[in-house]
N, C-alpha and C positions, 0 to 999 in steps of 0.2 A: 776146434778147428774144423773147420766145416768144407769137403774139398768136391766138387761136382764137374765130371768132365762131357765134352758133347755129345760122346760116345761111349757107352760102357766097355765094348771094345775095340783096339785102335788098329785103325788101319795097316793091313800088311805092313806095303810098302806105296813110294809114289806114285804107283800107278794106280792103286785101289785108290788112294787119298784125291786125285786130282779128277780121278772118274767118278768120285759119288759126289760130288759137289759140295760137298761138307765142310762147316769149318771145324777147323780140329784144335782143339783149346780146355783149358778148363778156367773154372773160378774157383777161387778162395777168399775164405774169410777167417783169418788165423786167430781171432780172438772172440773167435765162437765158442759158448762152451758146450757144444753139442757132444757127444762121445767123448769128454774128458770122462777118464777114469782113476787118475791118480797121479801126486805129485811126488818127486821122487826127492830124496835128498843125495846129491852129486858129489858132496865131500864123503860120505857113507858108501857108496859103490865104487869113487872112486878106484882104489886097490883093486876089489872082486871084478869088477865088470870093465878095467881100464884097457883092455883092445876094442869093444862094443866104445865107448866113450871117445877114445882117442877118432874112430871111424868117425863117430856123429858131429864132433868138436870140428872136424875138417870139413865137415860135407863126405866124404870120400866113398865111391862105389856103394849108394844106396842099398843098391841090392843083395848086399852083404850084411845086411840086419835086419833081419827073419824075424827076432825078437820084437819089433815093434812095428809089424804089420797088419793088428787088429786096429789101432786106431793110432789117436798120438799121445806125447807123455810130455811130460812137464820136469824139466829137471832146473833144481836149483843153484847154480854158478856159485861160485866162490866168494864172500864177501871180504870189502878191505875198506877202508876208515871208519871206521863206526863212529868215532864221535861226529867226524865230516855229515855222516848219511842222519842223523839225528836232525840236523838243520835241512840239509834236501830234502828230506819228508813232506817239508810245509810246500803244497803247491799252489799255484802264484796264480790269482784270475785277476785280470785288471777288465776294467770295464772303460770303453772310450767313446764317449758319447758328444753326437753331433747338436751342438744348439744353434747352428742356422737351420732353423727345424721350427716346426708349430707346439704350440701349449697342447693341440693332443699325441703330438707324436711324442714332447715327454713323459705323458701323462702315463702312453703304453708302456716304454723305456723303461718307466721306474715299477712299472708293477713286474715285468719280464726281471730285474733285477732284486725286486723281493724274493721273487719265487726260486730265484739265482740261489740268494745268500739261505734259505728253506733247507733248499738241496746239498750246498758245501758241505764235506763232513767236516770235525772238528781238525784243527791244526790247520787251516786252510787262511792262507794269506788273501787278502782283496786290496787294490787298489782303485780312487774312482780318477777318471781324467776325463776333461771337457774338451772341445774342439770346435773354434769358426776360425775368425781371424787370429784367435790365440789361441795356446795349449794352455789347460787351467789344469794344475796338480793338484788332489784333496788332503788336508790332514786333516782324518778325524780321531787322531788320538788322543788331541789336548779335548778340552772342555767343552767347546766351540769347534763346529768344523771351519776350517781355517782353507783359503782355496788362493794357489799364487800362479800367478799367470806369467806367460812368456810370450809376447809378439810373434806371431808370424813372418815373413818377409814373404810382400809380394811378389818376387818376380818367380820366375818358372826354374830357375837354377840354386834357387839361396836356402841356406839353411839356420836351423837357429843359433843366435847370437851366441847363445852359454851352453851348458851342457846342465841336461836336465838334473845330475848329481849335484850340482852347485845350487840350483834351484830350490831340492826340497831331498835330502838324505832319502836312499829306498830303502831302509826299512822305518821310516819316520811318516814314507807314502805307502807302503803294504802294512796292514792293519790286520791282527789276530781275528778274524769271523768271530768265535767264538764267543772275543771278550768285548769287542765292539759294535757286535752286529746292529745294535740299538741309534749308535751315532751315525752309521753308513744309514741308517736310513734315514735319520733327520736329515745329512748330507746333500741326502736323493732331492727332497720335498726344497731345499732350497734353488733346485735349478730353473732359471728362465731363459726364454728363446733370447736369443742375443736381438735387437732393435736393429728391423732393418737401416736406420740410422747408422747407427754404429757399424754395422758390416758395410756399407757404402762408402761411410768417410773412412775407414780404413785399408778400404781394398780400392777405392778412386774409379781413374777409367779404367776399359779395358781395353781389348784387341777392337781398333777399328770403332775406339768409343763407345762400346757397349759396358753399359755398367755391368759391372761382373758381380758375385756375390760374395760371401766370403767364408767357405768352408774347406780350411788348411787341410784335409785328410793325410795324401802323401808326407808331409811335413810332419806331422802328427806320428804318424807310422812309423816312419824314421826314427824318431826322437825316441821314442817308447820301444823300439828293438834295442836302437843303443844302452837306453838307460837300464834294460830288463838284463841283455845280455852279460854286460860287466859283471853281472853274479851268476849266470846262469853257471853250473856245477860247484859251485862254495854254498848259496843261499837257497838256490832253489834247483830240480831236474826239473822239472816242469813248470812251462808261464804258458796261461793261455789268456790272448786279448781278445774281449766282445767287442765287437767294431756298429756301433747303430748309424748307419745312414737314413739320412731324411731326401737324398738328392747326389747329384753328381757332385766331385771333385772340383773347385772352380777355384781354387786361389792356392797363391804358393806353387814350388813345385810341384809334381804331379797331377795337376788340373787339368781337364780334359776336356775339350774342346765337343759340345754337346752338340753344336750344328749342325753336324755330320748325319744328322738322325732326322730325317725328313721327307721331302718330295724331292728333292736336289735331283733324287737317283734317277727318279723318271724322266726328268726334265733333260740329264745328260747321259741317258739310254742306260744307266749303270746298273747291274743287280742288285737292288739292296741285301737280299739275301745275304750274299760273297763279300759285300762290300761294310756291314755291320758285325760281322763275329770274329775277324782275327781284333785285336788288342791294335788300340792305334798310337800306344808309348809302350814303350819298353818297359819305361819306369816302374811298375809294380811288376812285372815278372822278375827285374833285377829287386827289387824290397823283398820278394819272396825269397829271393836265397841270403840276405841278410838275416831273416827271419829265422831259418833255418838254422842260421848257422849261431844265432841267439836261442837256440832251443824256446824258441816262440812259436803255438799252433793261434792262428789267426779264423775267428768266427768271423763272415760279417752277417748281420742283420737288417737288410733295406729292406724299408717302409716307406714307400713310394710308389706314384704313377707316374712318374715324369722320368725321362731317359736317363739314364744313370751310369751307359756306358760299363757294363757288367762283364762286358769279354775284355774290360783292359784290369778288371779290377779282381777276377776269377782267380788269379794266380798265388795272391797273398794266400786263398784258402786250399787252391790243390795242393800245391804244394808243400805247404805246413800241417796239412791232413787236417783240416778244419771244416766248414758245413759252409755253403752260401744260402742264405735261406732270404726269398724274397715275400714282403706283404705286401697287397696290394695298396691297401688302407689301413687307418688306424682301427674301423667299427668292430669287423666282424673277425681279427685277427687272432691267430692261436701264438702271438710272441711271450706271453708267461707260459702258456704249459710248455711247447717247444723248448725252453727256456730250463725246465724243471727237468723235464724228459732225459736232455741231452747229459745233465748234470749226476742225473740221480741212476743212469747206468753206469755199468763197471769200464772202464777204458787203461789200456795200457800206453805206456809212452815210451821216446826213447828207442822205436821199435826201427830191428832190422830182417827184412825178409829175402830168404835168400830159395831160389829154387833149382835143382839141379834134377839130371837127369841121365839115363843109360846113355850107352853114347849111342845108342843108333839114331837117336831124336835129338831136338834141343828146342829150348824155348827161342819166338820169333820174339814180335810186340809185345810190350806189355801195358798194362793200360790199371789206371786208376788213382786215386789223390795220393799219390808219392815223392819223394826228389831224390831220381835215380843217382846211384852213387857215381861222382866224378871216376872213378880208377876199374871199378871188375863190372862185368855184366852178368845181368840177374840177379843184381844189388837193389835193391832200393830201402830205401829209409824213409819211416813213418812219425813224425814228432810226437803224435796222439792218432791212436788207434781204439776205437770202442767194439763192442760186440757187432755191430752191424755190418762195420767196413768191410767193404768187400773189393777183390782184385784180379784180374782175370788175365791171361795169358791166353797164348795161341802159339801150335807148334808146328815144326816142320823137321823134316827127314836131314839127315847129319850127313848123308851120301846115298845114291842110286839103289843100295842093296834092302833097304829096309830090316825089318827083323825076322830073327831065326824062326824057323817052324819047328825048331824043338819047343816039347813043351817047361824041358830044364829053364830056358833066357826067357823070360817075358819082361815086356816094357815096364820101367821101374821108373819113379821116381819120388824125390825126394823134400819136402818143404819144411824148412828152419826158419824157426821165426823166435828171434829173441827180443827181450822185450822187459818192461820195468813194470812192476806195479807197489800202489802204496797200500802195505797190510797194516790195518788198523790194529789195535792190542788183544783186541780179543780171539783174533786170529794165529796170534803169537804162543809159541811153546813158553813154557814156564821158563825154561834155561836161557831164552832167548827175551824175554821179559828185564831180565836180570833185578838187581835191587832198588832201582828207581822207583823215590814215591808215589810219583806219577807215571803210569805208562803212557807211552807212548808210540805215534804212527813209525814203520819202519819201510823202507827202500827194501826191494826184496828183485832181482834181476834175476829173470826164468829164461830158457831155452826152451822151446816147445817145438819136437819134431814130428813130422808125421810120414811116415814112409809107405805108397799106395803102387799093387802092381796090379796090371792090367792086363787080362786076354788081349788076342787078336783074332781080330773076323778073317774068316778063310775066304769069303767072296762078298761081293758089296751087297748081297743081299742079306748076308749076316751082318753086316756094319749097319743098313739103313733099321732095322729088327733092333739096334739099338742104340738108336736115335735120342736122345734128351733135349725134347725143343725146348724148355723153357733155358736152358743152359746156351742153344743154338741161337736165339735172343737176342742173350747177353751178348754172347760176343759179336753179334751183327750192329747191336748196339751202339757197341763202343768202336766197329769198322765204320758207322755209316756217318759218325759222332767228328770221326779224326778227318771222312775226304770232306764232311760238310765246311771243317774250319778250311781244308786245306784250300777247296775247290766249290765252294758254295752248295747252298743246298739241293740245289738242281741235280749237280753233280752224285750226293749222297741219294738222292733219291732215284735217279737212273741207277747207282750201283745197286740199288735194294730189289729194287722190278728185274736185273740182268741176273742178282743174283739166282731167286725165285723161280727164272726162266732158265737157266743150264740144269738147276738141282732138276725143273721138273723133264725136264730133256734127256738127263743120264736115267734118271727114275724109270725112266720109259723106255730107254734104249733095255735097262738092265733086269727087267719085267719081260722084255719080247714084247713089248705091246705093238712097238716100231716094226713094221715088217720094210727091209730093204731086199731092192734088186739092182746090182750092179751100183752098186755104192748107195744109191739116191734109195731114200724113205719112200715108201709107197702107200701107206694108211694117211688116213687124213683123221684117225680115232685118236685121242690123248686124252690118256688119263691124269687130267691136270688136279684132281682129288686126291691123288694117292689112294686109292680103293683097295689097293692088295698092300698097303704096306702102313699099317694102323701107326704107326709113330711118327711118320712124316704128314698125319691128315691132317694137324692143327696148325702148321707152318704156313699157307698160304693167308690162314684167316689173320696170323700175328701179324705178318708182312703187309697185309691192305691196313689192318691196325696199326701200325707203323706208319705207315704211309698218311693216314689219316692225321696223325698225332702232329699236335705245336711243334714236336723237335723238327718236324719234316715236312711241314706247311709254309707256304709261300708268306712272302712281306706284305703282300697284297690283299691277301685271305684277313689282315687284322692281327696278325702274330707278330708279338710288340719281341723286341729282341733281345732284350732285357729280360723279358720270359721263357725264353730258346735258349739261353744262358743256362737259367735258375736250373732249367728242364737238363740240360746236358749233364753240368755238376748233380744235380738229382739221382738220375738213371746212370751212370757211370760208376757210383759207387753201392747200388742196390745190387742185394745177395736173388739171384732168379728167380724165386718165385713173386717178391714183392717187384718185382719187372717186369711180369708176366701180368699183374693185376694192376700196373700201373699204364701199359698199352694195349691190354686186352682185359678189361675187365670182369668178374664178376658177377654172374645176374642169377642169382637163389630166387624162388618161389616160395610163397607159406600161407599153407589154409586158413590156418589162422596165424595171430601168433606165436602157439605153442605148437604150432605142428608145422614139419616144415614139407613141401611138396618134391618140389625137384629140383637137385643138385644146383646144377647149371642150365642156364637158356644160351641161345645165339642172340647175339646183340642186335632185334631186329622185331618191329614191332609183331611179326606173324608168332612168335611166340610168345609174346601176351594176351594174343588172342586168344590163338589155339592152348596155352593150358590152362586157360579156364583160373586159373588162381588168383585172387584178390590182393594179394600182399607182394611187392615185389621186394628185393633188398641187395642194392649194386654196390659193389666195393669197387672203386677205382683206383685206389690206396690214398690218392692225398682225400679224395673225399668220399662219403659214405651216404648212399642216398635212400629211406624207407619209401617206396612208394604204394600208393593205394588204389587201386586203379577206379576209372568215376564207375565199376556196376559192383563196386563193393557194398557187401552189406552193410548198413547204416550204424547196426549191431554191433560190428567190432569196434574193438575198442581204440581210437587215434588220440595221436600216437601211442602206441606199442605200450605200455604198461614196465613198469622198472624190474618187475621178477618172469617176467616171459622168458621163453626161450630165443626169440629174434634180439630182444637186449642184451642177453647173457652173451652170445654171438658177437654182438656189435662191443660193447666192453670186453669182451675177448681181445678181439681185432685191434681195437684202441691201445690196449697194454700192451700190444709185441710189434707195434709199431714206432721205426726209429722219429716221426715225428709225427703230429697232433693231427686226426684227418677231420676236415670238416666235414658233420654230422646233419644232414638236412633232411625235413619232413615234409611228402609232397599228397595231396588228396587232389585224387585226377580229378575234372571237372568242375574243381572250386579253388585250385589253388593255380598257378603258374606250372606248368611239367616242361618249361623250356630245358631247363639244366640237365633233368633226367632225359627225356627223348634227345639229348646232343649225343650223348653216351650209345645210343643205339645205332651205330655208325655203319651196319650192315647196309641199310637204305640211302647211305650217303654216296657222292661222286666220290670216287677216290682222288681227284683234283679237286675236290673244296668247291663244286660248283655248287653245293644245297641238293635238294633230291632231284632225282631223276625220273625219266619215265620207263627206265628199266630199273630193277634193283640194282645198289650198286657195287655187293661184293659180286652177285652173278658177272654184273659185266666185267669186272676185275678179269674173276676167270675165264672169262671169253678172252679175252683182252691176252694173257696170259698165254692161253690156248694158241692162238696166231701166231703170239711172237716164238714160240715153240718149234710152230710147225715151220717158218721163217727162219731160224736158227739151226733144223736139222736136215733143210733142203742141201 
């Protein structure tokens, strides 16, 4: 469990908190296995350690268990039906694939789903379902894959005629991996795109005479929670659905009206911004808590460039703790590795995180892919949780007095995270093995607590001293994330620049750099760098990076919004420092490419000039760029050589990232360096106008500077 707060230590009280302009929050990633140390057995300490347990069991006064304040522990809960949890073992991936789709988007689909059934471990159930105007169920248990289909209804309220049980038995349509894997894939290779023919005459007119198309998704969703859920805790704890879109929603209920996505907005003076990211049906934010409540995490996969309406359809997967992962095209796409990736790391499910805290504090928002619990706050519930997931809070003072200046009380708090996972046999004690000829996978439900205290800064020059911007980020992130849906992105974007300008306003007030007479500022000097206070000088350059970034770029600028989607659910569940390389990137130098030069550059062509080094190497996290700049010697070797040290690096990076980054090789002077030189966003407008004739983080901080001086008049 991996826990980083903004500040290492926490604000006195309200009045330090609101004067240093800071947010105050942390994130966690409770199925990190950073600082695990040991897994405890809870029926064994029971007895010995039952006041310590009885505490943890409740939540109750963290700061009353000293005992596990180096890191956190893992204790094992009590088990009950074992012959029950023998059948729950088997976890359940159905795959729901869209064939109003082209021959190459199945072509990806089925290789993304080789690479699927590669990575299942054994005892792993799979189901295949199709989707346009009909839902097609697969049996491939007989001889023959055998695939029976059910009518869609077109209209926007109907639902289907039978119930998928009567249809085709579920476990007659969830198929043993192990023992079948061979027929799921013949399965695969018999799929074709349904004939726009047949989706025509099926689905007729539409609204206003527009031939519509015919891809049931909602309808589909529906169906396949119902049919999953009816077993969900007899057959299976865990169903996870891969959802492949080729396109939007358009028939049956849940279809979604794709019109909406165009010039309209200009024409009748509307934001697109504001006006394309809240959800424009309900309807899947309500399928999301059926989903839930079916113990179903929902992946989708779209593989499109055409509007897709991704803020109505986001919610199957926050909510369920699943991935939205968008490809542009079928060419150049990482959907098999992504595929493999997501599969072949450890994830818990089942999970309930719970955070608590001393009473001088308490948790505010909370933010990240959950569905908070209907009844206690500071609940939420995670269907599927992997190593990656991450979630972040942000806190506020419980009342006026803040905390004690004994050094006896300090800010304490607590994080419980309970949670399921499937231990394979190998992993099983002999006694727990028992006589079975065959071993097998077992349900194993852990508690993992971690209990973390924290100084307090005596003056906000000790609080700014310790600062954690990459954590200050995060949670700005996910603040700028929630007024964007609320209030458009204009709105997120002014609160990123106001925020920016008060941090650097107090910063200065509480330096003395501000000299006042009779109330009014009298300097016209600001130190809009942070010069005297080293852990606030990277925050300005994040914020113009922010500022830069698709999340927070105009409609106008070419930022499709279906990709401003992708990008929210993206960064919203990223652990800090892969957030930090996803808005401010990464730029390493190397002499060659066994020797590397310097660290880090600023994102700006004057330092590729001025350090003179041949080899550039950018990590932005989704992609990864080698570049060569055109006065490299001829001599070195391009690209990079497989046993180098810039490779080893780059396959480093690859492995510990939660998805597939694309890898591109650029030779200045003879290749295209568009994609790399975009990345150098120092020299950009921070409004997206292309370059300027001033630099354009300087003028930021100019820009900056005024509204400062404007703010403390």
């Amino acid at each position: 469990m991996a826990v980083r707060a903004t500040v290492s230590r926490f604000p006195i009280d309200p009045g330090a908190q609101e004067g240093s302009g800071l947010p105050w929050g942390l994130t966690v990633t409770p199925f990190a296995a950073k600082d695990e140390r040991v897994v405890l057995d809870l029926l064994a300490l029971w007895n010995s350690q039952w006041p310590l347990l009885k505490a943890i069991a409740r939540y109750s006064r963290p700061q009353s268990c000293p005992e596990m304040m180096s890191s956190f522990i893992d204790l094992e809960l009590p088990e009950e039906g074992q012959e029950e949890e023998a059948m729950q073992a088997r976890p359940v991936y159905v795959a729901a694939i869209d064939l109003s789709s082209s021959e190459e988007f199945l072509e990806l689909t089925k290789s993304a789903l080789l690479a699927a059934l590669e990575a299942l471990g054994p005892g792993s159930l799979f189901g295949l379902a199709t989707f346009s105007h009909k839902l097609g169920l697969y049996d491939v248990q007989g001889p023959i894959p055998v695939v029976k289909n059910v009518l869609i209804p077109p209209d926007t309220e109907g639902t289907l005629p039978i119930e998928l049980e009567d249809v085709m038995p579920l476990l007659q349509f969830l198929a043993p991996v192990e023992t079948y894997k061979d027929r799921i894939a013949s399965a695969l290779e018999t799929l074709r795109p349904t004939s726009s023919w047949e989706r025509t005459t099926a689905a007729g007119q539409g609204m206003d005479g527009v031939l519509m198309g015919g891809r049931g998704f909602g309808v589909a969703m529906e169906a396949l929670f119902n049919y999953l859920g009816s077993e969900y805790g007899s057959t299976f704890a865990l169903a996870r659905i891969f959802a492949f879109l080729s396109g939007p929603p358009d028939y049956g209920a849940g279809q979604l009206d794709t019109r909406r996505y165009g010039e309209q907005y200009a024409s009748k003076g509307e934001d697109a911004d504001r006006a394309l990211l809240p959800e424009q049906t309900p309807f899947y934010k309500d399928l999301a808590a059926v989903a839930v409540q079916a113990g179903v995490c929902v992946d989708i996969f779209a593989v499109t460039n055409e509007y897709t309406d991704l803020a109505s359809l986001k919610f199957l997967c926050i909510e369920s703790g699943g991935s939205l992962l968008l490809y542009s095209n079928t060419d150049d796409s990482t959907l098999p590795q992504d595929m493999y990736r997501m599969l072949s790391r450890p994830y818990a499910f089942g999970c309930i995180l719970r955070l608590r805290t001393s009473t001088e504090f308490k948790p505010g928002n909370s933010y990240g892919h959950f569905f908070p619990d209907p009844q206690y706050e500071n609940v939420q519930h995670i269907i599927c949780c992997d190593s990656y997931a991450t979630y972040a809070y942000d806190f506020e003072f419980a009342n006026n007095v803040g905390f004690s200046r004994h050094a006896s009380e300090v800010p304490t708090l607590q994080i419980a995270f309970q949670y399921t996972v499937v231990v394979p046999p190998e992993e099983l004690s002999h006694s727990e093995l028992g006589s079975a000829t065959r071993p097998k996978h077992s349900l194993k439900r852990r508690l993992r607590i971690r209990t973390l205290q924290y100084g307090t800064a005596q003056n906000i020059n000790e609080l700014y001293d310790t600062v954690v911007p990459e954590v200050v980020l995060s949670l700005l992130v996910h603040k700028v994330i929630l007024a964007s849906l609320e209030q458009g992105v204009r709105e997120g974007r002014m609160l990123l620049h106001d925020w920016l300008v008060i941090l650097t306003a107090q910063y200065n007030d509480a330096y003395k750099i501000v000299q006042y007479k009779n109330g009014s500022s009298i300097t016209t000097q600001i130190d809009e760098a942070f010069s005297q206070c080293p852990q606030l000088q990277s925050l300005p350059r994040l914020v113009f990076a922010l500022l830069r970034n698709p999340l927070l770029r105009f409609h106008e600028e070419g930022v499709h919004p279906d990709y401003r989607i992708y990008l929210q659910c993206l960064f919203s569940a990223l652990e800090p420092s892969s957030l930090h390389r996803a808005v401010y990137p990464v730029l390493v130098s190397y002499s060659t490419p066994d020797i590397q030069a310097y660290p880090r550059h600023s994102l700006n062509r004057a330092a590729l000039f001025t350090s003179g080094s041949p080899i550039f190497f950018l990590d932005a996290f989704t992609t990864l760029i080698v570049f060569y700049s055109s006065t490299a010697d001829p001599a070195l070797p391009f690209p990079p050589p497989q046993d180098c040290l810039l490779r080893a690096s780059i396959n480093k990076l690859k492995q510990e990232r939660c998805i597939t980054p694309k890898l591109i090789f650029i030779r200045g002077g003879q290749d295209d360096a568009t994609v790399f030189e975009n990345y150098l966003i120092e020299e950009q407008d921070v409004d997206g106008s292309g370059l300027t004739s001033v630099m354009g983080f300087v003028s930021f901080l100019e820009d900056i500077t005024h509204s400062v001086l404007e703010y403390m008049k």
